[in-house]
TIDODREN-910059 format. One record per residue (C-alpha): residue number from 1; chain; x, z, y. Coordinates in pm, 1 decimal, padded with zeros to 6 digits. Each point is the difference from the previous one (the first is absolute). Layout:
rec lumlo NUM&lose A&X X&Z Z&Y Y
...
This chain:
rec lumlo 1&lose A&X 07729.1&Z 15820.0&Y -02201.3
rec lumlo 2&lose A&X -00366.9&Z 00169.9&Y 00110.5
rec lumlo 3&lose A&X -00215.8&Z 00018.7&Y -00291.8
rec lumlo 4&lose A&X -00330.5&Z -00194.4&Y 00011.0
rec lumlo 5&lose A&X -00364.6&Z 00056.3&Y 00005.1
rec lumlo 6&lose A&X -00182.4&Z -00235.6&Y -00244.2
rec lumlo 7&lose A&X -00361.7&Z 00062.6&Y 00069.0
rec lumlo 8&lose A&X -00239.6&Z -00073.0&Y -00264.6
rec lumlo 9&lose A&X -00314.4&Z -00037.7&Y 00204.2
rec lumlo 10&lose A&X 00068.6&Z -00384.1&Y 00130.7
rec lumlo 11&lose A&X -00238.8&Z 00095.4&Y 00283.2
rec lumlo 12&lose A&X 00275.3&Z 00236.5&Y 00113.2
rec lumlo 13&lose A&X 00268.8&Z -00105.9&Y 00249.5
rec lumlo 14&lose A&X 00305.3&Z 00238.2&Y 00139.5
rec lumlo 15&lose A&X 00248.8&Z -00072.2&Y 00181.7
rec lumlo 16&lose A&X 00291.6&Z 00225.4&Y 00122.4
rec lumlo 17&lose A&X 00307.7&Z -00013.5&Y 00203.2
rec lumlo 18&lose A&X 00034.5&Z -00184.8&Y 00373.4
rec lumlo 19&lose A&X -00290.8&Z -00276.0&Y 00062.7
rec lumlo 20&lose A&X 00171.1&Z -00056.0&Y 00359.7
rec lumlo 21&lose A&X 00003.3&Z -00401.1&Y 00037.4
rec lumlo 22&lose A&X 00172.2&Z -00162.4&Y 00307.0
rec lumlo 23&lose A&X -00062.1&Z -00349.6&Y 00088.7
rec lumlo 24&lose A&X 00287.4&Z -00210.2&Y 00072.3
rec lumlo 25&lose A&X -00049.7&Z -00342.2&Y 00228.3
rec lumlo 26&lose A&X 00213.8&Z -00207.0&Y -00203.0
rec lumlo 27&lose A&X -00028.4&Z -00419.3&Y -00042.4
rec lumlo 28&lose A&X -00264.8&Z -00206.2&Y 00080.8
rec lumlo 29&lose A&X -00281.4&Z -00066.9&Y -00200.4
rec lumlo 30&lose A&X -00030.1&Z -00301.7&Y -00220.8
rec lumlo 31&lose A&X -00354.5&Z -00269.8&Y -00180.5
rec lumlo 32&lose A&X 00054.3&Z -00294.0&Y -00186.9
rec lumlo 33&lose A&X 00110.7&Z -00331.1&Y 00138.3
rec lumlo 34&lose A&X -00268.7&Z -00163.6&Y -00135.2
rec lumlo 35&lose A&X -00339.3&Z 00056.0&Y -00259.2
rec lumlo 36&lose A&X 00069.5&Z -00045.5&Y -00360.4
rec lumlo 37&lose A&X -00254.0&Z 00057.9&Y -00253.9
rec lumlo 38&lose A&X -00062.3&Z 00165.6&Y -00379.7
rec lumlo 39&lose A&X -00224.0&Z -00036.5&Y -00249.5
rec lumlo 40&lose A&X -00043.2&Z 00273.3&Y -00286.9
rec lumlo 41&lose A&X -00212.8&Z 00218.8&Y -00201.1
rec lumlo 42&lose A&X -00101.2&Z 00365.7&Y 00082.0
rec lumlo 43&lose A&X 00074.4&Z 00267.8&Y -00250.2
rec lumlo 44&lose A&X -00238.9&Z 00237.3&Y 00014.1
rec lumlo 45&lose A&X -00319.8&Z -00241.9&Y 00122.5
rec lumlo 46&lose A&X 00142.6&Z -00309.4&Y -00238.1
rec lumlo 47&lose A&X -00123.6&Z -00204.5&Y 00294.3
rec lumlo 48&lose A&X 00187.6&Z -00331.0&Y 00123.0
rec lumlo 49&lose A&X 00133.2&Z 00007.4&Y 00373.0
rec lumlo 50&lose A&X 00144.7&Z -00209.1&Y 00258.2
rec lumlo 51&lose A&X 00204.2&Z 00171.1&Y 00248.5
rec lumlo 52&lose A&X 00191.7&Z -00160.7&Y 00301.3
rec lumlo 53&lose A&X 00254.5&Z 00227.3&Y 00180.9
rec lumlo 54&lose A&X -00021.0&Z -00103.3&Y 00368.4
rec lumlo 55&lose A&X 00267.1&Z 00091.5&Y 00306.5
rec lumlo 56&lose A&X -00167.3&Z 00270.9&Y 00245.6
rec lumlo 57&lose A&X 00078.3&Z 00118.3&Y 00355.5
rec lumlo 58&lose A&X 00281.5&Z 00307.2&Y 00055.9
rec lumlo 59&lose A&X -00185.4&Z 00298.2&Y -00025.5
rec lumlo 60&lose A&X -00261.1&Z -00131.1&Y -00283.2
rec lumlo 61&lose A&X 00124.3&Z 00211.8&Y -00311.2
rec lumlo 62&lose A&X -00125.3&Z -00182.3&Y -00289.3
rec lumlo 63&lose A&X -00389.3&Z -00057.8&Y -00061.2
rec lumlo 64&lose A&X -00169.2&Z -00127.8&Y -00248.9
rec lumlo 65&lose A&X -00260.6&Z -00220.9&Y 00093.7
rec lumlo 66&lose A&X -00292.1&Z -00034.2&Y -00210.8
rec lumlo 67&lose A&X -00315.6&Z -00233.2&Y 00127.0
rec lumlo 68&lose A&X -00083.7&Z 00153.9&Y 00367.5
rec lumlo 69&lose A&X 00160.2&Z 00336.9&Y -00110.4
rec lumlo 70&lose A&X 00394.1&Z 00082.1&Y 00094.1
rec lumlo 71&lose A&X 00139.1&Z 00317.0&Y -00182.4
rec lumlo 72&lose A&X 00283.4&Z 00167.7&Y 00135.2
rec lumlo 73&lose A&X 00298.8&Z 00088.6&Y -00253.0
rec lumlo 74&lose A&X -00006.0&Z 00336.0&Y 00126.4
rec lumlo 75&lose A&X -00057.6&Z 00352.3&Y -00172.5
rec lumlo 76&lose A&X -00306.9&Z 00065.7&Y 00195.2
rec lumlo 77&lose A&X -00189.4&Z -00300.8&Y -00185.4
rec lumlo 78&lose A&X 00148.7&Z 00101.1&Y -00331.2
rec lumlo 79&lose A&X -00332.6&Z 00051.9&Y -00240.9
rec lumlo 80&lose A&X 00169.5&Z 00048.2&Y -00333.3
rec lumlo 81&lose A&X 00383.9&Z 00073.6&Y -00150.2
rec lumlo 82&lose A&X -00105.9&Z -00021.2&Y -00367.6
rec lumlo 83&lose A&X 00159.1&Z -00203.0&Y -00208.5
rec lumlo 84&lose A&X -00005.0&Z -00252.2&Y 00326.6
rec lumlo 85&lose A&X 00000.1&Z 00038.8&Y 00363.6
rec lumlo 86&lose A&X -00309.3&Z -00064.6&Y 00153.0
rec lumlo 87&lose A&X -00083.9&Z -00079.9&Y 00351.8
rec lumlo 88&lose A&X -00359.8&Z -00032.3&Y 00197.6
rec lumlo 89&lose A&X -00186.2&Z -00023.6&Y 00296.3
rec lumlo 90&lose A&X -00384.4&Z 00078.5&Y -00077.0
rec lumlo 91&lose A&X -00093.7&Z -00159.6&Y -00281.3
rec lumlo 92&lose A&X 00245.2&Z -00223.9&Y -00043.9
rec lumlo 93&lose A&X 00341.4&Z 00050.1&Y -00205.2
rec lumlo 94&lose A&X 00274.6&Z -00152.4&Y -00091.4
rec lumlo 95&lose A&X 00205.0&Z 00085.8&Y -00322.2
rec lumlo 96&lose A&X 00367.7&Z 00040.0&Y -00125.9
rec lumlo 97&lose A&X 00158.0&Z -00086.0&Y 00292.3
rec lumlo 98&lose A&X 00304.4&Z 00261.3&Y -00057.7
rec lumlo 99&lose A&X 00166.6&Z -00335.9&Y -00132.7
rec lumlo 100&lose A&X -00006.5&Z -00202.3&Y 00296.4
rec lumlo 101&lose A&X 00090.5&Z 00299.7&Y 00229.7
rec lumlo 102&lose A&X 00260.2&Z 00064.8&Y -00248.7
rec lumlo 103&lose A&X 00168.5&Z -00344.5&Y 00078.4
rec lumlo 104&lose A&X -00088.7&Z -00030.6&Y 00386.4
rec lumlo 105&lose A&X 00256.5&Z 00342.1&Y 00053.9
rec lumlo 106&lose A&X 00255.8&Z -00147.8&Y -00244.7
rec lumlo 107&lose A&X -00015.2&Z -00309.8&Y 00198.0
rec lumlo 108&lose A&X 00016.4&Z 00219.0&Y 00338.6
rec lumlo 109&lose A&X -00307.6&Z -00186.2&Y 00102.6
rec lumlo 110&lose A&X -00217.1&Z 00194.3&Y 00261.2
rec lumlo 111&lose A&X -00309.6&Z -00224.8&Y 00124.7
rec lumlo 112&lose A&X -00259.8&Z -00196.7&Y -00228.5
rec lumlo 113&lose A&X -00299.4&Z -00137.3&Y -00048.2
rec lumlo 114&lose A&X -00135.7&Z -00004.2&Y -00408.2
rec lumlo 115&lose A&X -00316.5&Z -00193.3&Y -00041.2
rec lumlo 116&lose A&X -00091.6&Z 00015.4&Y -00377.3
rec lumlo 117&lose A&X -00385.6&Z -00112.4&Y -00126.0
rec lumlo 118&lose A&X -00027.5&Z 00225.3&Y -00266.3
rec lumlo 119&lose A&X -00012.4&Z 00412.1&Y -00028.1
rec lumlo 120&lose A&X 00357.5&Z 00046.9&Y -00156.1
rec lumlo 121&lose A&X 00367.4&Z -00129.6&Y 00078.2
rec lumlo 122&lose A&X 00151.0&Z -00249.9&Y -00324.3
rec lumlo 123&lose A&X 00198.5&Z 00237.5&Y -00251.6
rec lumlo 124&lose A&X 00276.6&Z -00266.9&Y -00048.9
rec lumlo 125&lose A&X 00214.0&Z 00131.7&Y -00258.0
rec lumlo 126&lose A&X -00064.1&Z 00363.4&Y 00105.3
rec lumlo 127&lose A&X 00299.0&Z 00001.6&Y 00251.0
rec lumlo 128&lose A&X 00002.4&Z -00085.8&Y 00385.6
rec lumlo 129&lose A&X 00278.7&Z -00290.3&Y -00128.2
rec lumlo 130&lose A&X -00330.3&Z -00279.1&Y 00109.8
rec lumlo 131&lose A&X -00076.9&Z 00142.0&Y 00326.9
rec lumlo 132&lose A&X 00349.2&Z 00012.4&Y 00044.7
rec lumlo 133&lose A&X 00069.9&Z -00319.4&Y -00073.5
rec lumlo 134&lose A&X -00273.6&Z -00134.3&Y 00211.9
rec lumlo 135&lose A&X 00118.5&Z 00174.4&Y 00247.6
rec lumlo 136&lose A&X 00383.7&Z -00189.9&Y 00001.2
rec lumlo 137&lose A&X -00173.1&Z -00291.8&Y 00004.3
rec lumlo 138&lose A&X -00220.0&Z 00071.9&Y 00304.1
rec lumlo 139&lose A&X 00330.9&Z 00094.1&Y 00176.7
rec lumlo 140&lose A&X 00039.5&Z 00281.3&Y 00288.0
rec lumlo 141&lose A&X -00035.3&Z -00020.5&Y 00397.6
rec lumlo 142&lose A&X 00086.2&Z 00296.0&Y 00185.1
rec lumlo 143&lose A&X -00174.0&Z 00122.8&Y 00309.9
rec lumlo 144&lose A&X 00099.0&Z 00189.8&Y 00310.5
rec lumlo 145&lose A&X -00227.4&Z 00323.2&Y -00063.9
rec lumlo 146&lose A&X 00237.7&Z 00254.2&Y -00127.0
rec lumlo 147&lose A&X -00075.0&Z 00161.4&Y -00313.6
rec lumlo 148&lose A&X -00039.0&Z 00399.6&Y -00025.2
rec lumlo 149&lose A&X 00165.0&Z 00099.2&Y -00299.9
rec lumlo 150&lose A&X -00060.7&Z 00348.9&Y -00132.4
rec lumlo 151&lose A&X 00281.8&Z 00230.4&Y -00125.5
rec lumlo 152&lose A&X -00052.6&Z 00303.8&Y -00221.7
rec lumlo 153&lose A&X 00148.8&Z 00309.1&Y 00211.5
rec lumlo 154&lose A&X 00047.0&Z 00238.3&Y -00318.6
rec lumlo 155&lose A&X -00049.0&Z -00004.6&Y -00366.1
rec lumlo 156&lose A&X -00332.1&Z 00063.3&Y -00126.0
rec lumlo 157&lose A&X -00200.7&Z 00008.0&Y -00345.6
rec lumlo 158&lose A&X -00324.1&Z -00148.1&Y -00030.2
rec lumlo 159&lose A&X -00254.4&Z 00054.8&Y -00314.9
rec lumlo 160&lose A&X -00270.4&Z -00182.5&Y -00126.1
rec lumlo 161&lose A&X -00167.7&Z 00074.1&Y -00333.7
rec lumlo 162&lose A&X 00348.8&Z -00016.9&Y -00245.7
rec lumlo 163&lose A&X 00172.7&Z -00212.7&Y 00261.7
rec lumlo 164&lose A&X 00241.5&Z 00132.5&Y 00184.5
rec lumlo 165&lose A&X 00183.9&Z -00226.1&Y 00318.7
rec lumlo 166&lose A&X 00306.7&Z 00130.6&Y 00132.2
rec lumlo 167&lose A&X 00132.0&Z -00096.7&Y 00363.7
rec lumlo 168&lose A&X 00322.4&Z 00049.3&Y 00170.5
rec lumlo 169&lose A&X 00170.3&Z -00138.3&Y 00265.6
rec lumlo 170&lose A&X 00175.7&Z -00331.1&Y -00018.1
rec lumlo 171&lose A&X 00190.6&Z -00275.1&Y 00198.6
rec lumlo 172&lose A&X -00185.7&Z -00303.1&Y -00180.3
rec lumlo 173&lose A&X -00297.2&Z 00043.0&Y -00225.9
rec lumlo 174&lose A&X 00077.8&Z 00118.9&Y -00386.0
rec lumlo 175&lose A&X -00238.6&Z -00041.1&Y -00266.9
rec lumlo 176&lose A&X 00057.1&Z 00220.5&Y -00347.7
rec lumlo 177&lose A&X -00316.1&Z -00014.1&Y -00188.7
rec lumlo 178&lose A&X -00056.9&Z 00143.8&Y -00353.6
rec lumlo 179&lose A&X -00299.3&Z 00025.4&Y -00217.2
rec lumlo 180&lose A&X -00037.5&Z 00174.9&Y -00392.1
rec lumlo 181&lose A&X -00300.3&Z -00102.7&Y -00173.5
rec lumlo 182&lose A&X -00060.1&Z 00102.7&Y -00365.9
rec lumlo 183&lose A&X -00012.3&Z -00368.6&Y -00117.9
rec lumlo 184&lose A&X 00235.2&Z -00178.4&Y -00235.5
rec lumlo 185&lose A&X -00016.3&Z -00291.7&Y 00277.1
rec lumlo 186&lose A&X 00069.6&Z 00195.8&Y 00281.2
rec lumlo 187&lose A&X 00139.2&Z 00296.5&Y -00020.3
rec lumlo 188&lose A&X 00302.7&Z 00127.4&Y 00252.1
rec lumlo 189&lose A&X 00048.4&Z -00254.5&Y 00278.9
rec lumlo 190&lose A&X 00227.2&Z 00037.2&Y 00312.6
rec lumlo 191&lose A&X 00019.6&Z -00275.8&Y 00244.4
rec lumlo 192&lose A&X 00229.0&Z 00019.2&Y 00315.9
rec lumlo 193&lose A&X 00042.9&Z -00216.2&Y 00246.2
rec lumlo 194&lose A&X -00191.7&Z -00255.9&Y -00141.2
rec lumlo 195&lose A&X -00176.0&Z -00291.4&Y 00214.4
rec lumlo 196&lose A&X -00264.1&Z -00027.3&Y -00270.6
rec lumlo 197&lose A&X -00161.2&Z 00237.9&Y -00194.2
rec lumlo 198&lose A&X -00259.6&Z -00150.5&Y -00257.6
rec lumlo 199&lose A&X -00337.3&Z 00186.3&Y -00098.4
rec lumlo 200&lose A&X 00014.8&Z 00228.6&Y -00289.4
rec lumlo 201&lose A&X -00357.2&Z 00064.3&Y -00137.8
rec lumlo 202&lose A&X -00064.7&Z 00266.4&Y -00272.0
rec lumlo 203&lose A&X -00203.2&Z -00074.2&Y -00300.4
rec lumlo 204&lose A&X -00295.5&Z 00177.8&Y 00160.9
rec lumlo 205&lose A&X 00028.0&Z -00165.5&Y 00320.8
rec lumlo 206&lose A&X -00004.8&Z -00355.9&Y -00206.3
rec lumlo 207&lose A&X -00350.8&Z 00101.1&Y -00141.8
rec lumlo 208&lose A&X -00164.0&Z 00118.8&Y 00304.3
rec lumlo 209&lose A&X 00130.3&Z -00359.1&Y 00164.6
């Protein structure tokens, strides 16, 4: 096996190896069969929201829809990865939403419509299991728009801060995760193939929340 770069700098990112990615028309794309709705606490703001997951035309992606303000799930509205996923358009944000998203690809969902009322998604338990299971009960309609499905073409290493994310090619998508944190609590954790993976704060992040 390659040795790997662990940067200390978390500003820095590397990556090395192929980045080729093909795109693969595969099945069609799929919403909800019908709205259901949640009702939770944010995290980080410790503010109470409603939020009612909606069905949404082939093609949509998922947006969160805040007041008169829709925000695309999509890296190029991404505001913040630190200690939560952040997304905004202007002024307006919406928080923690790596949860949610989490759940809609586990639930090969493509197309929805989020309306929330407050600033940040409900915590739950600290696991997508909530949006998941709101998202069995809303049920799944398929549509006739096919879905592009990208495949990695070669292996490649990507590095951010002490992270390191390794990709290779693959016939159905593999998940082994592992984190070591100097903590009693925590320390080494490897996950693989999990459906659920549940938030793991350190100490320090617990304070600054």
């Amino acid at each position: 096996s390659s040795a790997r770069l662990r940067p200390s700098d978390v500003s820095r990112r590397w990556w090395r190896g192929s980045n080729r990615l093909s795109v693969i028309p595969a099945v069609t794309r799929a919403t909800v069969a019908r709205s259901v709705a949640l009702d939770g606490t944010g995290v980080h703001t410790g503010q109470p929201v409603h939020l009612v997951i909606e069905p949404a035309a082939a093609g949509t992606g998922v947006v969160f829809v805040n007041g008169e303000v829709r925000i695309p799930a999509h890296v190029d509205h991404v505001q913040s990865t630190v200690r939560r996923t952040s997304l905004a358009v202007g002024e307006k944000t919406v928080d923690t939403v790596e949860h949610l998203l989490a759940a809609v690809i586990g639930m090969d969902l493509d197309d929805l419509e989020v309306r929330i009322d407050g600033p940040e998604l409900p915590i739950g338990d600290g696991s997508a299991v909530h949006f998941v299971h709101a998202l069995e009960k809303a049920g799944r309609t398929d549509g006739r728009m096919p879905r592009d499905v990208g495949s990695v073409a070669g292996a490649f290493e990507l590095g951010v801060g002490d992270a390191t994310y390794v990709y290779e090619p693959a016939a159905h998508l593999t998940l082994d995760v592992e984190i070591e944190w100097d903590h009693p609590l925590i320390g080494n954790q490897r996950l693989r193939d999990r459906k659920s993976t549940r938030l793991n704060p350190s100490p320090t992040d617990i304070s600054r929340m």
